[in-house]
Every structure is written in C-alpha cells, then in structure tokens.
DRENRO-407962 format. One record per atom (N, C-alpha, C): chain; x, y, z. Coordinates in steps of 0.1 Angstrom, whole numbers, plus 2048, in hexadecimal, padded with zeros to 3 digits. Example, Ala and Ser with C-alpha at 12.3 -4.5 7.8 and 13.67 -1.06 7.14 Angstrom:
% residues 2
<atom fipa="A" east="884" north="7C7" up="84E"/>
<atom fipa="A" east="87B" north="7D3" up="84E"/>
<atom fipa="A" east="884" north="7DF" up="84E"/>
<atom fipa="A" east="880" north="7EA" up="847"/>
<atom fipa="A" east="889" north="7F5" up="847"/>
<atom fipa="A" east="881" north="800" up="84F"/>
//
This chain:
% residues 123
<atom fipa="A" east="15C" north="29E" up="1B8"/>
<atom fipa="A" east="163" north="2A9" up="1B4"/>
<atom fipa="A" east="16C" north="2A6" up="1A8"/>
<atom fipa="A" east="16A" north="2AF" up="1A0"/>
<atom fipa="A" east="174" north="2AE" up="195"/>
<atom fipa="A" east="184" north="2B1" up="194"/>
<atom fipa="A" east="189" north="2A6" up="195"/>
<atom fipa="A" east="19D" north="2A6" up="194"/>
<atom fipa="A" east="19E" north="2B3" up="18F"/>
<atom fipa="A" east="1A4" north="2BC" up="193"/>
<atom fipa="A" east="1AE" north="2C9" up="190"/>
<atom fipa="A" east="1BC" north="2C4" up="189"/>
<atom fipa="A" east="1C2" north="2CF" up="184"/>
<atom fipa="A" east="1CA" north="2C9" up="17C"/>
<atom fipa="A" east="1D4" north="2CE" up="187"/>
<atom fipa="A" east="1DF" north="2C2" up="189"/>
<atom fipa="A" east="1ED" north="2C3" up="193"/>
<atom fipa="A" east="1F8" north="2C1" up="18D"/>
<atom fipa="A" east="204" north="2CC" up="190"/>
<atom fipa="A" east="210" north="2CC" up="189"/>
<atom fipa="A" east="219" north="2C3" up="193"/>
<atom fipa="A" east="21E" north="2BB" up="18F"/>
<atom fipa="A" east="224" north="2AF" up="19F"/>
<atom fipa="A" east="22E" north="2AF" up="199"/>
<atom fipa="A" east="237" north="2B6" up="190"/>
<atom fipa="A" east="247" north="2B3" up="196"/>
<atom fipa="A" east="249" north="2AE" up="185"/>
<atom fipa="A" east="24C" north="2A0" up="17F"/>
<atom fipa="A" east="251" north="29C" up="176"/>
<atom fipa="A" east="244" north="296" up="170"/>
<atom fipa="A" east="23A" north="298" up="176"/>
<atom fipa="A" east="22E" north="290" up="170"/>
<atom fipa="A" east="21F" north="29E" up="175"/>
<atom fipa="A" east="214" north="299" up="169"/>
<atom fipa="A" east="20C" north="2A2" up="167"/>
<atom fipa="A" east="201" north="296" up="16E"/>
<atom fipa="A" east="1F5" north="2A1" up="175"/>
<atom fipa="A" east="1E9" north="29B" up="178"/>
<atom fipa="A" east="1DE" north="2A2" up="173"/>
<atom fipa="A" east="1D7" north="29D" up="171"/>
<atom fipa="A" east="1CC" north="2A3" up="169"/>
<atom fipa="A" east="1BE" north="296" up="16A"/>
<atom fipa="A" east="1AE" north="29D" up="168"/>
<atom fipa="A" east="1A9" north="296" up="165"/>
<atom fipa="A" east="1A4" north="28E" up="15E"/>
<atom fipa="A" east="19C" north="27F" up="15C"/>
<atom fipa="A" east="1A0" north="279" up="156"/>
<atom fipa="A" east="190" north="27C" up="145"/>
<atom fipa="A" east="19A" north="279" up="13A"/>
<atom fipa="A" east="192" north="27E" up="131"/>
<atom fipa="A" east="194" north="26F" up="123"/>
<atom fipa="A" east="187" north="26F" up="11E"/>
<atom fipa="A" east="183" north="267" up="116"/>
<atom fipa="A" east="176" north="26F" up="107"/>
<atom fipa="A" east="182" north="279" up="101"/>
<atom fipa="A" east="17A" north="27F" up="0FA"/>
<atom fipa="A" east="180" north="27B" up="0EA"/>
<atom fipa="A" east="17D" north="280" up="0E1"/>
<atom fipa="A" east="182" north="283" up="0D6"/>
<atom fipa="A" east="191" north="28B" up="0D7"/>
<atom fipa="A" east="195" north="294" up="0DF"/>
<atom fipa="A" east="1A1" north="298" up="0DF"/>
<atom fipa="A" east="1AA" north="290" up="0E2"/>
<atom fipa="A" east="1A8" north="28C" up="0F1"/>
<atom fipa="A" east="1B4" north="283" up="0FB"/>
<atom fipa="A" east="1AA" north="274" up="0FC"/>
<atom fipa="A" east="1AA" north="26A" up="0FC"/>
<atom fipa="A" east="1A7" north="25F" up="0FF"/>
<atom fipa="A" east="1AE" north="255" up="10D"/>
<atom fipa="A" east="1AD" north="254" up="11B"/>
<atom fipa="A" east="1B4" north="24E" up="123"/>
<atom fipa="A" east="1AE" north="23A" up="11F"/>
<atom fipa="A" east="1A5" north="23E" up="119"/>
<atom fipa="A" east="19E" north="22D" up="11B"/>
<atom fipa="A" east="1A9" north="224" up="118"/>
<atom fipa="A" east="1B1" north="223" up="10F"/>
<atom fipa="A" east="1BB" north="21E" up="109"/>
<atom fipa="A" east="1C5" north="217" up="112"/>
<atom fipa="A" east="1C7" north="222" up="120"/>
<atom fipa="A" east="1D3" north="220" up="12B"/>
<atom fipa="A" east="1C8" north="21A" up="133"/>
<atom fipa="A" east="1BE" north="21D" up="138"/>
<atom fipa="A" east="1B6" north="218" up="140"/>
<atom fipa="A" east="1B4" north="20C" up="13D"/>
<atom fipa="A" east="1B4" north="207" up="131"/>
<atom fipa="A" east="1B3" north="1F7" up="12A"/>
<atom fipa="A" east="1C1" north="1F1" up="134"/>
<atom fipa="A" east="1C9" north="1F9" up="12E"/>
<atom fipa="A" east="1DA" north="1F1" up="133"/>
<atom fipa="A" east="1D8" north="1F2" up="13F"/>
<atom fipa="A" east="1D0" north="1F6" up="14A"/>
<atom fipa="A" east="1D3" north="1F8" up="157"/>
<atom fipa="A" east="1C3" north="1EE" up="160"/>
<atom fipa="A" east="1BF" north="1E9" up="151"/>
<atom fipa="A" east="1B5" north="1DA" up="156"/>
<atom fipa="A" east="1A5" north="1DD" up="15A"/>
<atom fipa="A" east="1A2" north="1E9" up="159"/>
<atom fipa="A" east="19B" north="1EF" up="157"/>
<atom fipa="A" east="18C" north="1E5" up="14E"/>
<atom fipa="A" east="181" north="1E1" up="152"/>
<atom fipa="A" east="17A" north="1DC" up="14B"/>
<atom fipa="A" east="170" north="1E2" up="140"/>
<atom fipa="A" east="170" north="1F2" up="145"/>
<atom fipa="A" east="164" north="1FC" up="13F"/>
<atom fipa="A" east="168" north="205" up="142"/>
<atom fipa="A" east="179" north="20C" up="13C"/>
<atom fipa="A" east="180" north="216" up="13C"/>
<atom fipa="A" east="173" north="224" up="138"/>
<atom fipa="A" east="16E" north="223" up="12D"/>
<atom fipa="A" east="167" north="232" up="12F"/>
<atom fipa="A" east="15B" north="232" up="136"/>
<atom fipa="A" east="151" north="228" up="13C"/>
<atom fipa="A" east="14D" north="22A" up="148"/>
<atom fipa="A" east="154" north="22E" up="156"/>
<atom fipa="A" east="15D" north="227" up="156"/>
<atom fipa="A" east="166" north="231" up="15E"/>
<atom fipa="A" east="168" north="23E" up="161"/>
<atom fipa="A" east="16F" north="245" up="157"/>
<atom fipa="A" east="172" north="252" up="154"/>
<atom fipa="A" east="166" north="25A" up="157"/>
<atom fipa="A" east="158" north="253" up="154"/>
<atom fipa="A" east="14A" north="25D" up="156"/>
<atom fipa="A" east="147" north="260" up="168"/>
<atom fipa="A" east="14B" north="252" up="16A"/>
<atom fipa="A" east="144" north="250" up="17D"/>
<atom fipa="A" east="154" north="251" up="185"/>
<atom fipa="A" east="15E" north="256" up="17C"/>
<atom fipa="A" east="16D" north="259" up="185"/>
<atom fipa="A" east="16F" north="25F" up="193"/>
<atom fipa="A" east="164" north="26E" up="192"/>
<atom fipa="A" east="165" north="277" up="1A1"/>
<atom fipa="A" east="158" north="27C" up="1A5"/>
<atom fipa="A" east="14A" north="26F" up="1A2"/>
<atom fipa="A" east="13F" north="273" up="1A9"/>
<atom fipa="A" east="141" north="26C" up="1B7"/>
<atom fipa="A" east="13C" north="26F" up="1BC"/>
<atom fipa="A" east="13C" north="268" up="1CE"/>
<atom fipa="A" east="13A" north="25B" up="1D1"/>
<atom fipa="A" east="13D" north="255" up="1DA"/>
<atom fipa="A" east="13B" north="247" up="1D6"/>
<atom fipa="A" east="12D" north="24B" up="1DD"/>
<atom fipa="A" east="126" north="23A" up="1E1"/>
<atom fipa="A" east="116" north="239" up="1E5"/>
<atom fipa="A" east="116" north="23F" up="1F3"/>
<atom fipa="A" east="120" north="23C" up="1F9"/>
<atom fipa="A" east="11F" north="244" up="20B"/>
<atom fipa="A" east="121" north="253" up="20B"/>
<atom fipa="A" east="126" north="25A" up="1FD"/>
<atom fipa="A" east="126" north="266" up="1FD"/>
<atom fipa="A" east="135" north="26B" up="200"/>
<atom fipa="A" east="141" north="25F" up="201"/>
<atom fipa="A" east="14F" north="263" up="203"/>
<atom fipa="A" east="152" north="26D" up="1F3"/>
<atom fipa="A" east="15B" north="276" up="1FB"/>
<atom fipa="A" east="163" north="27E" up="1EC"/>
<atom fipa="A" east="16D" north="271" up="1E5"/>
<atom fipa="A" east="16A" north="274" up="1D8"/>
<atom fipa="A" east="174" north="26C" up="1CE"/>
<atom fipa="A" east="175" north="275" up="1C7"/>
<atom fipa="A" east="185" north="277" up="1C1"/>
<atom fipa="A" east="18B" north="27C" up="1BC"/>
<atom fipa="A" east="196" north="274" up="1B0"/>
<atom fipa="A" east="19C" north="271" up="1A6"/>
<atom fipa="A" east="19F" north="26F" up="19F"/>
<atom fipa="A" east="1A8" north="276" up="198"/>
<atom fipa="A" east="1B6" north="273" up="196"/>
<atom fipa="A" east="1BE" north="277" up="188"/>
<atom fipa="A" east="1C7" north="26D" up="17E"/>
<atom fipa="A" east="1C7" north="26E" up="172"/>
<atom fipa="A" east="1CE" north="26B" up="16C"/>
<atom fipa="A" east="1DB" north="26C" up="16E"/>
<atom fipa="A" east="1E8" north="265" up="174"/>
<atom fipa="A" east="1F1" north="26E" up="16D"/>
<atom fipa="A" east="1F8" north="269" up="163"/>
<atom fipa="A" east="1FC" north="277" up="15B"/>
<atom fipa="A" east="202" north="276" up="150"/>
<atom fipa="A" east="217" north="27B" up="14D"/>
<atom fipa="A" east="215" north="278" up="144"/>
<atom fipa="A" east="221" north="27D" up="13D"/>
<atom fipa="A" east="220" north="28B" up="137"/>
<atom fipa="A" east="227" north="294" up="13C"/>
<atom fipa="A" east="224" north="2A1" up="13E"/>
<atom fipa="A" east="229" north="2A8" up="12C"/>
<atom fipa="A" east="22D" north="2A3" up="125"/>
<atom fipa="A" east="232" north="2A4" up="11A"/>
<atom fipa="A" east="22B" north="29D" up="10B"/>
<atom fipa="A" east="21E" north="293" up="10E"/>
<atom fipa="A" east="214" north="28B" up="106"/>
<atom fipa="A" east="209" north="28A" up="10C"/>
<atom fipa="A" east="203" north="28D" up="11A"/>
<atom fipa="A" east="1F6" north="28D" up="120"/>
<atom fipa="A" east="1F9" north="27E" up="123"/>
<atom fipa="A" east="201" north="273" up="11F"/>
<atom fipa="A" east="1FA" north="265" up="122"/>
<atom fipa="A" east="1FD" north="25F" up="12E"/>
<atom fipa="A" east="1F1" north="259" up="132"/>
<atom fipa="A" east="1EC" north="259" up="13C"/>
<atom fipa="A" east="1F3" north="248" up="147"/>
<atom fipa="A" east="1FC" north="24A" up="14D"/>
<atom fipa="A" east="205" north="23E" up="14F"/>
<atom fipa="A" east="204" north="238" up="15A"/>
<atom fipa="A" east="1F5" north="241" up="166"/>
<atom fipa="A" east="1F5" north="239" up="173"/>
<atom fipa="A" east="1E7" north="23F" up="175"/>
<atom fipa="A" east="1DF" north="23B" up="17F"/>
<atom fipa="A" east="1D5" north="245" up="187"/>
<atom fipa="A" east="1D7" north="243" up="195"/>
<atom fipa="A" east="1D5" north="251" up="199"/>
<atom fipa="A" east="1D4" north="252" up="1A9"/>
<atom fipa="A" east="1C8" north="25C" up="1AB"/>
<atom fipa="A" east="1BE" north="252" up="1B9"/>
<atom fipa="A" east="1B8" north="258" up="1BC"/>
<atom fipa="A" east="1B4" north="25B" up="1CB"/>
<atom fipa="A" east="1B0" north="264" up="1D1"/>
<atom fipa="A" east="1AA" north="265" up="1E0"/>
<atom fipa="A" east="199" north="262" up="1E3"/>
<atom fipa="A" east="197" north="259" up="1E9"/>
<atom fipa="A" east="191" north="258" up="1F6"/>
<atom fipa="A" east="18A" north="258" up="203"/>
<atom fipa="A" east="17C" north="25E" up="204"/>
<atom fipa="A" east="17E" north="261" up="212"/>
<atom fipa="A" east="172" north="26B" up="213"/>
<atom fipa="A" east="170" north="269" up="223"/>
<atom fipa="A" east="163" north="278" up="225"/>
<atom fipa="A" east="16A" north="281" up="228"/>
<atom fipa="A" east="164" north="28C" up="228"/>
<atom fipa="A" east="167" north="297" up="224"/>
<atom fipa="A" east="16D" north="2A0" up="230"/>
<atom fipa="A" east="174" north="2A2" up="238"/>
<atom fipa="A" east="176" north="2A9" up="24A"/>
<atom fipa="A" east="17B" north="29B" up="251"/>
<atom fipa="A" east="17E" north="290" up="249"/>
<atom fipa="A" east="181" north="284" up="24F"/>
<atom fipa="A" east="18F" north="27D" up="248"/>
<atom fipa="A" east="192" north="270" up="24C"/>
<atom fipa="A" east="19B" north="269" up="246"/>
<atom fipa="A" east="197" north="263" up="236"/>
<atom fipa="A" east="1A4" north="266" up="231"/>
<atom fipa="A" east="1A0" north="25F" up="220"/>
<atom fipa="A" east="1AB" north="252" up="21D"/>
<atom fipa="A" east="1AA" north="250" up="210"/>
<atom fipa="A" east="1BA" north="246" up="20C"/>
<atom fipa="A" east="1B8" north="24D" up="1FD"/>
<atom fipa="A" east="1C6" north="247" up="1FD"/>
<atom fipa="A" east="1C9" north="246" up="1F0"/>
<atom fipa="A" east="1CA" north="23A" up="1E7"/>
<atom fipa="A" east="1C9" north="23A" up="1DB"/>
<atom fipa="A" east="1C9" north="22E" up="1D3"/>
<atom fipa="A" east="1CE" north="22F" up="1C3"/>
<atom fipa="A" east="1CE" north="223" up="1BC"/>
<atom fipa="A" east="1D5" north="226" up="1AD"/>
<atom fipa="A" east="1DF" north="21D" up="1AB"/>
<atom fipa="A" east="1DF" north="21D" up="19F"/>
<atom fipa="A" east="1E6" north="20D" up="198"/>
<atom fipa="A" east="1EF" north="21B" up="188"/>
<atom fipa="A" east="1FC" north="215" up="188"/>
<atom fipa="A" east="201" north="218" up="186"/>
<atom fipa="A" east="205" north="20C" up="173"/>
<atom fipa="A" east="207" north="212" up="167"/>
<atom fipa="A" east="209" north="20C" up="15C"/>
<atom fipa="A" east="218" north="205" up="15F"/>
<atom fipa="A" east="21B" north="1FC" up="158"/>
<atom fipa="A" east="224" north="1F2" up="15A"/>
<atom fipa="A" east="234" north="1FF" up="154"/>
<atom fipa="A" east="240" north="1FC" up="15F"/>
<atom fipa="A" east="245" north="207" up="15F"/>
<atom fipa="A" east="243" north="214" up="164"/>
<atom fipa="A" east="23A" north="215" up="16B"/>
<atom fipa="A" east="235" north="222" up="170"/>
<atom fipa="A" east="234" north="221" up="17F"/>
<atom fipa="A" east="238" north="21B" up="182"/>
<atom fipa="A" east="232" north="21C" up="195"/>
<atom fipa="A" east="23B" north="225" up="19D"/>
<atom fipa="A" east="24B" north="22A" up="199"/>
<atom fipa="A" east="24B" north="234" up="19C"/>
<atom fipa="A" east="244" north="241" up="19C"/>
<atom fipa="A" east="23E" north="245" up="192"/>
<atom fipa="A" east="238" north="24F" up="190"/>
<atom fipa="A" east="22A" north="252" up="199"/>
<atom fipa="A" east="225" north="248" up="19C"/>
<atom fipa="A" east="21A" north="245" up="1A7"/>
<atom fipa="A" east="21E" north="24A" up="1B4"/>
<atom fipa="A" east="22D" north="243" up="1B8"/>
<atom fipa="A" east="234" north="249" up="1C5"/>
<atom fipa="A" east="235" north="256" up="1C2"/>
<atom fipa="A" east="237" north="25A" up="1B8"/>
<atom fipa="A" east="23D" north="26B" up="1BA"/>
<atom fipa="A" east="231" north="275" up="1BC"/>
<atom fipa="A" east="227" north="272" up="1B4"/>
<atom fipa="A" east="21B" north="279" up="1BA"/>
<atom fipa="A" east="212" north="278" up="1C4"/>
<atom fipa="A" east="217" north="26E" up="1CB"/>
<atom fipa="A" east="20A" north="26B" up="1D8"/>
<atom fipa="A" east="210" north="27D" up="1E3"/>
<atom fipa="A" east="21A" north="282" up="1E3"/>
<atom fipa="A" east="21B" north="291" up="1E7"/>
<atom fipa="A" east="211" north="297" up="1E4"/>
<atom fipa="A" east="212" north="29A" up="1DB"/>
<atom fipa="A" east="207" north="2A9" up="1D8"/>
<atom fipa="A" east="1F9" north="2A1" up="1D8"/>
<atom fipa="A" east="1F6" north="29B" up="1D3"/>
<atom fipa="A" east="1E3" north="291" up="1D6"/>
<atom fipa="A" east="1E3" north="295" up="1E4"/>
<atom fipa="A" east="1EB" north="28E" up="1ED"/>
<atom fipa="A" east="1E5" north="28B" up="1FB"/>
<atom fipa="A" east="1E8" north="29D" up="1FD"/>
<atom fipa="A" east="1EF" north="2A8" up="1FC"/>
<atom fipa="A" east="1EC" north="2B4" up="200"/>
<atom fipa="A" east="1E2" north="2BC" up="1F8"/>
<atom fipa="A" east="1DF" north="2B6" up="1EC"/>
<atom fipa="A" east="1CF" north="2BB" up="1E5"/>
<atom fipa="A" east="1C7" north="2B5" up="1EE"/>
<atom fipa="A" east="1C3" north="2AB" up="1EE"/>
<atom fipa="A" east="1B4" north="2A5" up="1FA"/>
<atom fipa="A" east="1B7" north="2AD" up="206"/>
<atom fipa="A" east="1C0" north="2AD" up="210"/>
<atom fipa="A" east="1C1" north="2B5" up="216"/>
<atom fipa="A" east="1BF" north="2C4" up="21A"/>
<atom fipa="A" east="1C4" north="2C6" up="20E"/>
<atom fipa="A" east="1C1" north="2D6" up="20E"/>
<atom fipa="A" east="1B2" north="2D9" up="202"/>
<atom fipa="A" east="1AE" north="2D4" up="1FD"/>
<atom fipa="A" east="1A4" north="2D4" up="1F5"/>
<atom fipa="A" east="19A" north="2CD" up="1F8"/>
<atom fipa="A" east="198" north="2BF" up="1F9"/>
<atom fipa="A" east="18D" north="2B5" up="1FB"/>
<atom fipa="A" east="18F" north="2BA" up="20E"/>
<atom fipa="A" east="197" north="2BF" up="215"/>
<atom fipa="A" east="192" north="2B9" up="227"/>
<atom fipa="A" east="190" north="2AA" up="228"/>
<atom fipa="A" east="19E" north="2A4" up="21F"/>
<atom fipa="A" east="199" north="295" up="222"/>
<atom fipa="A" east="1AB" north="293" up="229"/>
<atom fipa="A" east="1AC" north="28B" up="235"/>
<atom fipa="A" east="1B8" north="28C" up="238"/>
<atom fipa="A" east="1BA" north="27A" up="233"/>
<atom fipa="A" east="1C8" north="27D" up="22C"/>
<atom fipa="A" east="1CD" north="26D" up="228"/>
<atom fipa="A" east="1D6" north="269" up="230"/>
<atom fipa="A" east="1DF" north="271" up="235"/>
<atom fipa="A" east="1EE" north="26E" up="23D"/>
<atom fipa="A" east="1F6" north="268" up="234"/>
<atom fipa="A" east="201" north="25F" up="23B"/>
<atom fipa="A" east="20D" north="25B" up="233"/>
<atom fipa="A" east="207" north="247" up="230"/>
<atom fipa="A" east="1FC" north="244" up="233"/>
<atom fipa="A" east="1FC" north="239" up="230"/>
<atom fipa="A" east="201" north="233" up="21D"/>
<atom fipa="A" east="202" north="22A" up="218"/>
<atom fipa="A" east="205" north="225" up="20D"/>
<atom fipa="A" east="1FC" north="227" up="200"/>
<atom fipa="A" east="1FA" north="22C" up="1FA"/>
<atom fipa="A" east="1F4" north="229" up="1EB"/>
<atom fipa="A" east="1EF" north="21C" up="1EC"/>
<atom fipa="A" east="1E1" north="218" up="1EC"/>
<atom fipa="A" east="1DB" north="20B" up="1E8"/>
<atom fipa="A" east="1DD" north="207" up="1DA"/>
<atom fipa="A" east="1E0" north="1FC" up="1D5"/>
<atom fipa="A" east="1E4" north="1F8" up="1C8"/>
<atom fipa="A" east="1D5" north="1F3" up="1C3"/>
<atom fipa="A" east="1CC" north="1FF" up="1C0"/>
<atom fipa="A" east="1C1" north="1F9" up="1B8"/>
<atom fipa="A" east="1BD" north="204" up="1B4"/>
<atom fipa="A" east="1AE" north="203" up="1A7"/>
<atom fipa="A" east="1AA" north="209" up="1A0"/>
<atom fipa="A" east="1A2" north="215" up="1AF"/>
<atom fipa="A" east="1AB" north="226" up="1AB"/>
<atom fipa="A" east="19F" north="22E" up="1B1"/>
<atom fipa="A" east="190" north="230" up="1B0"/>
//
C-alpha cells in the first residue's frame, strides 16, 4: 500500500519520492542506505510472505526534507511493528510520530502495533 500523506503535529509524512521535483535519495544516503532509489521503488510492495509494508518519509513540513523514515509492519487482521532510523539530530521527531502511524495501520492497514518501541532500523 502506498503511504498516504499524514499531518502529525510539527512534522509532515508523506510518501517517499525520488523524481525530478523532490529527490529523497540524498537523505537516504545520510541515513546508510546502500541503493537509496531502489529503495524508494520496492518501499510499500509486500514483503515475500505477503506482510503489509508501509512506509513514510518524514519530513520538515516547511522544505519537504526528508529527516527520518517510519514504517509499519505486519499481516493484515494481525500484529505488526514499527520501525525507522531517524537523521542525525532527528530522533525526536521519530518519537513524535510513532502516534498517528501506529493509529494509521490500525485504523487503515488492520495491522495492530500496540505500544511496543520503534525498531531502530531501515523500514
């Protein structure tokens, strides 16, 4: 499924894009990334077992740029996680949106995450 665009408060989510307009590959480099716009293409296809993955950028709601990714996890009517690696300086901003993700999968994916932790790795 394709990231919807989420208003979270002091930071924008949106998904993730590698065109001529907006470029994320750049942050995705800074965030260790080995094949940032491979990436961006296979972001929210399903993995091989058929789990929903989901994917956002988030950004700075004032330049699009893109300073963390969070993403969900999970089959679908079942348990999910969350995950995402945050740009240096940025790991607040990670904390502030794991809210609204885990009530998007929720309410949209039927994937339940609960209150467990943000995994510190590439979604």
């Amino acid at each position: 499924m394709q990231a919807v665009e989420i208003n979270a408060g002091a930071w924008y989510l949106r998904a993730l894009r590698g065109d001529d307009r907006l470029s994320d590959v750049p942050a995705l480099t800074d965030l260790g990334l080995s094949d940032p716009a491979g990436y961006i293409a296979g972001a929210d296809r399903p993995d091989a077992d058929g789990d929903v993955r989901c994917v956002w950028a988030v950004c700075i709601p004032t330049t699009g740029e893109l300073i963390a990714l969070i993403g969900v996890t999970g089959r679908e009517g079942g348990d999910g996680a969350l995950c995402g690696r945050a740009r240096s300086g940025y790991a607040g901003a990670l904390a502030d949106v794991a809210g609204p993700v885990r009530r998007f999968a929720e309410q949209a994916l039927s994937v339940t995450v609960g209150d467990a932790p943000i995994r510190p790795e590439t979604p």
